[in-house]
C-alpha positions in Angstrom: 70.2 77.0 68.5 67.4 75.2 69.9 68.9 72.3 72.2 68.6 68.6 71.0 66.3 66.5 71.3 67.5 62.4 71.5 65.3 60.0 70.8 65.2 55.6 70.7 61.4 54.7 68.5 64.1 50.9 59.0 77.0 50.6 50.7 80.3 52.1 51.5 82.4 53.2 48.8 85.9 53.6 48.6 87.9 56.1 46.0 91.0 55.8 45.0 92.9 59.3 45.8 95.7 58.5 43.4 98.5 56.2 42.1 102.3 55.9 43.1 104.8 54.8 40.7 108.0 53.5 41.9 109.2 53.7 45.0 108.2 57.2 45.7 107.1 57.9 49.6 104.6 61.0 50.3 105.3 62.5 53.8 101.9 61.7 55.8 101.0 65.3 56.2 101.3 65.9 52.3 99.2 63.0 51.5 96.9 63.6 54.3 96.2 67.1 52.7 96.2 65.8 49.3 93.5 63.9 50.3 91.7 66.2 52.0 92.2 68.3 49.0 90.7 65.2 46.6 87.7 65.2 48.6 86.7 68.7 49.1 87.3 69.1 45.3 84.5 65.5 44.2 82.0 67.2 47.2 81.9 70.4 45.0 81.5 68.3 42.2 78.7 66.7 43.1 77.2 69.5 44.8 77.1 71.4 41.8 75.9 68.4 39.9 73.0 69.0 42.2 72.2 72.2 41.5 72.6 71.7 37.5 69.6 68.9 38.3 68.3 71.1 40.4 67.9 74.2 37.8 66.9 71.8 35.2 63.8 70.4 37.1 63.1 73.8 37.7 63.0 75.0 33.6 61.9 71.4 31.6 59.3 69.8 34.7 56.5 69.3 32.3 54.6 71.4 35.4 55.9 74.5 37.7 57.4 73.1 41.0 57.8 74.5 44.1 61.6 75.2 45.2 61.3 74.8 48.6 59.4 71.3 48.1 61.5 70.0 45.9 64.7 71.2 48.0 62.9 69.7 51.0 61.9 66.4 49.0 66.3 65.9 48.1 66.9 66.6 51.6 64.4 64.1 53.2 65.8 61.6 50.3 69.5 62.1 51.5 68.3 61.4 55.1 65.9 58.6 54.3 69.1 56.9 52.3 71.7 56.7 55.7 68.9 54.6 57.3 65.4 53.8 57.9 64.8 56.5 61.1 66.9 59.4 59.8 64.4 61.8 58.2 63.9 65.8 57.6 60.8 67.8 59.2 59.6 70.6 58.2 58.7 73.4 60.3 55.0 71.8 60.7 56.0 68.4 61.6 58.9 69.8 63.4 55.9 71.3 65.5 53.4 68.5 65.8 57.2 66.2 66.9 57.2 68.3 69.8 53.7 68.1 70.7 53.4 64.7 70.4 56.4 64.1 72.6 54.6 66.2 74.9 51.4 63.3 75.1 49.2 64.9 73.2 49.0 65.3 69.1 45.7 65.2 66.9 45.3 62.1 64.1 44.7 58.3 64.2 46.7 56.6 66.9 49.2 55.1 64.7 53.1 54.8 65.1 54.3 54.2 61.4 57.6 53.5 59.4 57.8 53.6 55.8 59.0 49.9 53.5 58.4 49.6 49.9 56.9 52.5 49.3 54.0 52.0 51.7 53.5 52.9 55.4 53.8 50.3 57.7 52.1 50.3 60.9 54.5 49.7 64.1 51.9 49.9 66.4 48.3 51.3 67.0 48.2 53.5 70.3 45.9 52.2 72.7 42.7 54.0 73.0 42.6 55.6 69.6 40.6 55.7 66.6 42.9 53.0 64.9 43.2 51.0 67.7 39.3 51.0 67.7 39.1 50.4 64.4 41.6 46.9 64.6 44.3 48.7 63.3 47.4 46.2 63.7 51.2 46.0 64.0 52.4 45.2 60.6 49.9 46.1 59.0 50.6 47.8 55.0 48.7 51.1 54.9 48.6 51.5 50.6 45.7 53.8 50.2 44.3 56.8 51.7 40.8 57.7 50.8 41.8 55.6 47.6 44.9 57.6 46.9 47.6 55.6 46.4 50.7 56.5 49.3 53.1 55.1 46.3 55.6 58.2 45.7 54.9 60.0 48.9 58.0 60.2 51.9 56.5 59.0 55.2 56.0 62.6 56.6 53.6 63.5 53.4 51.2 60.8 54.1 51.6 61.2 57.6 50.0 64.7 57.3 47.2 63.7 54.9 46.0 61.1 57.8 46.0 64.0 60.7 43.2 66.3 60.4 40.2 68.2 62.3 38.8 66.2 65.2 35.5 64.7 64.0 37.0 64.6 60.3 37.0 61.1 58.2 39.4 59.4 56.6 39.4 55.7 54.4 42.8 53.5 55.2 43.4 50.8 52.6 45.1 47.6 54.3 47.1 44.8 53.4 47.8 42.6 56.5 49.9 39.6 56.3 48.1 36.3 55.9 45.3 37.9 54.7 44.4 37.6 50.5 42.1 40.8 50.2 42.9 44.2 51.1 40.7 45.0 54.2 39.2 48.8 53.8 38.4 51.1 57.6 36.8 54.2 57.9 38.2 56.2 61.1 37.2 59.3 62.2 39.8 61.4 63.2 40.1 62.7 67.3 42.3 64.3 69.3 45.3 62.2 71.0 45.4 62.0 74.6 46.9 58.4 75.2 47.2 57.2 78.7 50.4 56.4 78.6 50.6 54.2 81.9 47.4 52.2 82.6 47.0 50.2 85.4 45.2 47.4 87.4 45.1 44.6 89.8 45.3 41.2 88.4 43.3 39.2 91.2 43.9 40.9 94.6 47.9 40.1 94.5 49.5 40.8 91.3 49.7 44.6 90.2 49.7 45.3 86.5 51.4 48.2 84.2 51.0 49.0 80.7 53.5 52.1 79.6 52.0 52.4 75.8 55.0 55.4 74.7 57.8 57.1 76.0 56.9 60.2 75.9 57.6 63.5 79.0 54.7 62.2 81.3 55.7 58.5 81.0 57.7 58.0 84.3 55.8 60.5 86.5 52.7 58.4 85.1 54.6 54.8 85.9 55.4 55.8 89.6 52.1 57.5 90.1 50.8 54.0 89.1 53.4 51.8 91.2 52.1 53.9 94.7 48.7 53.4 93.9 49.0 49.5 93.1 50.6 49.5 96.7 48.2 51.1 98.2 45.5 49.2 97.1 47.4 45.4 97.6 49.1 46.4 100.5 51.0 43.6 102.2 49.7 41.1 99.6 51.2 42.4 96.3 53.5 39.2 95.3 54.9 41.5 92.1 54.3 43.8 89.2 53.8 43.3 85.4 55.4 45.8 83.1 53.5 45.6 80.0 55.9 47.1 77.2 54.2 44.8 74.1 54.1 47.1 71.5 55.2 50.3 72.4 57.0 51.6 69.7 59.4 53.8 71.9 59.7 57.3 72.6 62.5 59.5 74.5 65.8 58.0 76.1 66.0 60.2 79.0 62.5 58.7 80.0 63.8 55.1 79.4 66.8 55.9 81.3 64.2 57.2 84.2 61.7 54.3 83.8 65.0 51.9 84.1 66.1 53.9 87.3 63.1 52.9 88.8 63.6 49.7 89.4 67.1 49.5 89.9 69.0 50.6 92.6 72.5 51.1 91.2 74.5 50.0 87.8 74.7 50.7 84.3 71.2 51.7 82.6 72.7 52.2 79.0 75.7 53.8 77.1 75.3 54.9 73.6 79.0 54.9 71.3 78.6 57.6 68.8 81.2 58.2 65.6 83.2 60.0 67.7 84.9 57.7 70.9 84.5 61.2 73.0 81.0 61.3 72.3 80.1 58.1 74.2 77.8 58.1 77.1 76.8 56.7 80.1 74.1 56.3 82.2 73.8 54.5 86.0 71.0 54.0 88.3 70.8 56.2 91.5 69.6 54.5 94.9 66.1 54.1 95.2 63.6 51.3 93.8 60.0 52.3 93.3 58.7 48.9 93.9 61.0 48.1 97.4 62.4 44.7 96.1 58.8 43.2 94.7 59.4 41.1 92.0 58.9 42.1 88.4 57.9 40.6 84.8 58.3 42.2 81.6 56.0 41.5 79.0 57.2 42.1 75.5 57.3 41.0 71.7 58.0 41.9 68.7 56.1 45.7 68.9 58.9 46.3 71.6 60.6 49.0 70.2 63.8 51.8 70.7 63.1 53.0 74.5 61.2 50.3 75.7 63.9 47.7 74.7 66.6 49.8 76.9 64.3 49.5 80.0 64.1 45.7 79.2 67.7 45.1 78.2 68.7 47.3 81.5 66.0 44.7 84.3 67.2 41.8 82.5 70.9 42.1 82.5 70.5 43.1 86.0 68.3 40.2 86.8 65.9 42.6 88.0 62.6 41.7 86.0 62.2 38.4 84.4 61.3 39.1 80.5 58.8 36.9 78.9 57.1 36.8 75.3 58.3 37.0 72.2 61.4 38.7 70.9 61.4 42.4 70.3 62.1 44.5 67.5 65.4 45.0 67.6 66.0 48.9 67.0 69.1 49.8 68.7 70.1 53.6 67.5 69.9 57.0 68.9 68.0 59.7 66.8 68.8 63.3 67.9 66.8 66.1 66.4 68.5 69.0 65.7 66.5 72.0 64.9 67.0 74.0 62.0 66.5 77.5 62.6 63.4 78.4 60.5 63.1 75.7 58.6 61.8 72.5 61.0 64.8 70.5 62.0 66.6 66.7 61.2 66.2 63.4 62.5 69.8 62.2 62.7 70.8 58.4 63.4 73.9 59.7 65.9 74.3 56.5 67.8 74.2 53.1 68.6 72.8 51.9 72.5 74.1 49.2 74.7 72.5 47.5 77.6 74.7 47.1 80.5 76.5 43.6 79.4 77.6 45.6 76.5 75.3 44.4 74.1 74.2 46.0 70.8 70.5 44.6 70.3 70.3 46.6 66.9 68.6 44.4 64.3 69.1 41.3 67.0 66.1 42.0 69.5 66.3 41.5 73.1 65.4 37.2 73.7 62.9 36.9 76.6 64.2 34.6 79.3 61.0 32.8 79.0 58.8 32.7 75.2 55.3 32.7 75.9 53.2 33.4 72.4 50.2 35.2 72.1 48.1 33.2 70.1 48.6 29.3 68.8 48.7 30.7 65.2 51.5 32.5 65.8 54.0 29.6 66.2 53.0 28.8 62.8 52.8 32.3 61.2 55.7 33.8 59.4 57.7 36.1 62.0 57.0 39.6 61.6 58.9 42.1 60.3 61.7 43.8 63.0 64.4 46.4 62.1 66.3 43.8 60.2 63.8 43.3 57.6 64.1 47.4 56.9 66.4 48.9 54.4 69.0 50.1 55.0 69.2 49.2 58.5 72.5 49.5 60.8 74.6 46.5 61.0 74.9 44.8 64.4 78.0 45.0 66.2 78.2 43.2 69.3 81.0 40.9 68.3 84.4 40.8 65.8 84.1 39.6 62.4 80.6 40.6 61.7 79.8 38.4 64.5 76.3 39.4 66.4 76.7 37.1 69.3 76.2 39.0 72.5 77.8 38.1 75.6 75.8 35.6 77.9 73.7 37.0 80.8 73.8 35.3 84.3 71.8 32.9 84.9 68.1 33.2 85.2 67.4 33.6 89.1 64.3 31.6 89.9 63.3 28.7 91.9 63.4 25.3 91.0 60.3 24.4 89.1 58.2 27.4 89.1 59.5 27.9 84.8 57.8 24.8 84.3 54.5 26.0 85.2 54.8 28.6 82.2 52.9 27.4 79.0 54.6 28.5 76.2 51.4 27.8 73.9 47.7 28.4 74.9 45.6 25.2 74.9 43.2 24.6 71.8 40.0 26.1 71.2 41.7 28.9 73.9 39.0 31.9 73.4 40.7 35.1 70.9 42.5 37.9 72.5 39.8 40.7 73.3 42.0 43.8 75.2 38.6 44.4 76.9 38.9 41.1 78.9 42.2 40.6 80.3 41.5 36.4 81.3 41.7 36.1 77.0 45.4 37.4 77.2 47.4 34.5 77.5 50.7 35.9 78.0 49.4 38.0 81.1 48.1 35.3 82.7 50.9 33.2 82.3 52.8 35.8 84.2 50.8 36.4 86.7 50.5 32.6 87.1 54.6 32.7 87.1 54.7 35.6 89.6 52.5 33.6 92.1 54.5 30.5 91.5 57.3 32.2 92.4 55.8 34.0 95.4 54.9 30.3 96.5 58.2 28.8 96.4 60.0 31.4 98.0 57.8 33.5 100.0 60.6 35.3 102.0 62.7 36.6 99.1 62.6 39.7 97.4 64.3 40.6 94.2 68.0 41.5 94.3 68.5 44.5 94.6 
């Protein structure tokens, strides 16, 4: 078999085996067999019950239907039922899985869930034809070229929106707050995001966007940490990470990403079903940015790996996080190919940041909330992995309690938080990605790195 693949980016029922009478006292191994026995015997049951549906889609269907679809469609249902990031693949999507985890796949751009029925749009890649287009996060894709995506599973209308390079497509929207459906024509391209971009805010302040976890994420990130050094020299005050939406990707490049900054420590431990299954990760010696001090942007497009490299900097008091909460995904999905027939997107664990804290369907808190816009204090929040169906509980706590434990203190001078805005002033010009002084939440760190810098201009981060 093909080795695994694990990956981070939405009713219990309880039978009755039988009744005693009296005082009458089964031996444990007895009962534990005759329950084995009850159980084996209602999975047969139901199995069959199966395939009696099964056979009598096949003969009354008012139309011929394809076994291996409609096999394929129960599986995918089955899967889609545990949770909303456990899903079947077929051999074809199976494929294009792995050649998008490779950083490069043909399509729109977008990273999509399924709710209601619809696909929902977690976030538009940078770069891309939806991200041209104004594709957002959030956003309720219903139609494709006026077909309505009712009654298709995700990966169906997943393959109607890839296609040829240079081919069209029509994406019907409905976007929160907004009355009338909003109708874009994209033209279809081949993939290639940039996974780390990177800049120099003033001549000081070194700048990182990491849009996906994906194989060529952390090569890319350190490839862009020597060159920001290079180019500041002795007068880079910091770096800004810039994980706002990225949906996610692979856990062994989080873990990597993580390693990066930190020199030694917990990264992340996934607990699985099984208490042997757990795992652990640690940081080995070495810090690509020598001490410099770093930010984290993030919000609520944070997603899966992205939220382990930000739980692991914060609870270390390595990076300083600030925007808006993330999304709160905190499970494990390995794919396990099927030999010959694609392979399955399994939900096999639940992650925890160093403290020990679960952030599934929580979110990770920045230490300090910046918003984006003005609007958005007022807008409805939107929707994280708590709002799916179907999604994992969160267990941080006893009693169904989600509290996490507290973090240490947050390790800046005195006074340089209060020269954060949380809001930007009125009549602030609209974000426009092509003009990074529009992005409020950037400059606010940058303003906060220099602050910082300021008051302390001897220190380096702990290491």
């Amino acid at each position: 078999m093909k080795p695994k693949m694990r990956m981070v980016g939405v009713v219990g029922a309880a039978f009755v085996a039988g009744t005693v009478l009296g005082p009458v006292v089964m031996p444990p191994v007895v009962s534990a067999f005759a329950q084995e026995a009850g159980n084996r015997a209602e999975t047969y049951r139901l199995l069959n019950l199966f395939g009696d549906i099964f056979e009598r889609v096949r003969a009354e269907y008012v139309e011929p239907v394809n076994d291996r679809e409609v096999i394929e469609s129960a599986i995918n249902g089955m899967l889609q039922g545990l949770d909303p990031h456990s899903s079947y693949m077929n051999a074809r999507s199976f494929r294009d899985m792995q050649v998008q985890t490779r950083g490069e796949f043909g399509g729109l751009g977008i990273e999509v869930s399924q709710e209601g029925g619809y696909v929902k749009v977690i976030s538009p890649i940078d770069d891309t034809p939806a991200a041209k287009a104004g594709v957002k996060p959030g956003d309720l894709i219903t139609h494709l070229n006026g077909n309505s995506v009712q009654g298709l599973t995700l990966q169906e209308a997943v393959e109607q929106m890839r296609g040829e390079r240079g081919s069209s497509i029509k994406l019907t929207i409905r976007r929160p707050g907004t009355e009338t459906p909003i109708e874009l024509s994209l033209t279809r391209d081949v993939i290639r995001p940039q996974v780390a971009r990177f800049r120099m805010e003033g001549e000081d302040v070194g700048y990182v966007r990491l849009s996906s976890f994906n194989e060529q994420t952390e090569g890319a990130l350190r490839r862009a940490v020597s060159t920001l050094r290079q180019q500041a020299g002795n007068n880079l005050k910091g770096i800004i990470l810039d994980l706002r939406n990225n949906p996610g990707g692979l856990l062994d490049q989080a873990v990597q990403v993580s390693d990066d900054f930190l020199e030694r420590g917990e990264i992340v431990s996934t607990r699985a079903r099984r208490a042997d299954d757990a795992q652990r990760w640690n940081a080995k010696p070495g810090d690509i940015a020598d001490g410099l001090r770093v930010i984290v942007l993030i919000n609520g497009g944070s997603a899966s790996a992205s939220e382990i490299v930000a739980g692991a900097l914060q609870d270390h008091r390595r990076a300083v996080l600030l925007g808006t909460k993330s999304f709160g995904k905190g499970s494990v999905q390995t794919v396990m190919p099927i030999p010959g027939n694609g392979a399955i997107r399994l939900t096999t664990a639940r992650y925890y940041t160093p403290s020990g804290r679960s952030i599934q369907a929580t979110g990770i808190t920045p230490d300090i909330e910046v918003l984006a816009t003005r609007e958005e204090g007022n807008a409805p929040l939107r929707d994280r992995e708590a709002d799916l169906r179907r999604a994992l509980r969160n267990d941080n706590g006893a009693n169904g309690s989600t509290e996490a434990p507290p973090l240490p203190p947050l390790n800046l001078p005195a006074g340089v938080q209060d020269k954060v805005t949380r809001l930007p002033p009125e009549g602030a010009p609209a974000f426009d990605p092509t003009k990074p002084e529009t992005d409020f939440q950037l400059q606010q760190a940058a303003g906060l790195l220099r602050a910082w810098s300021t008051a302390d201009p001897q220190r380096r981060a702990a290491r």
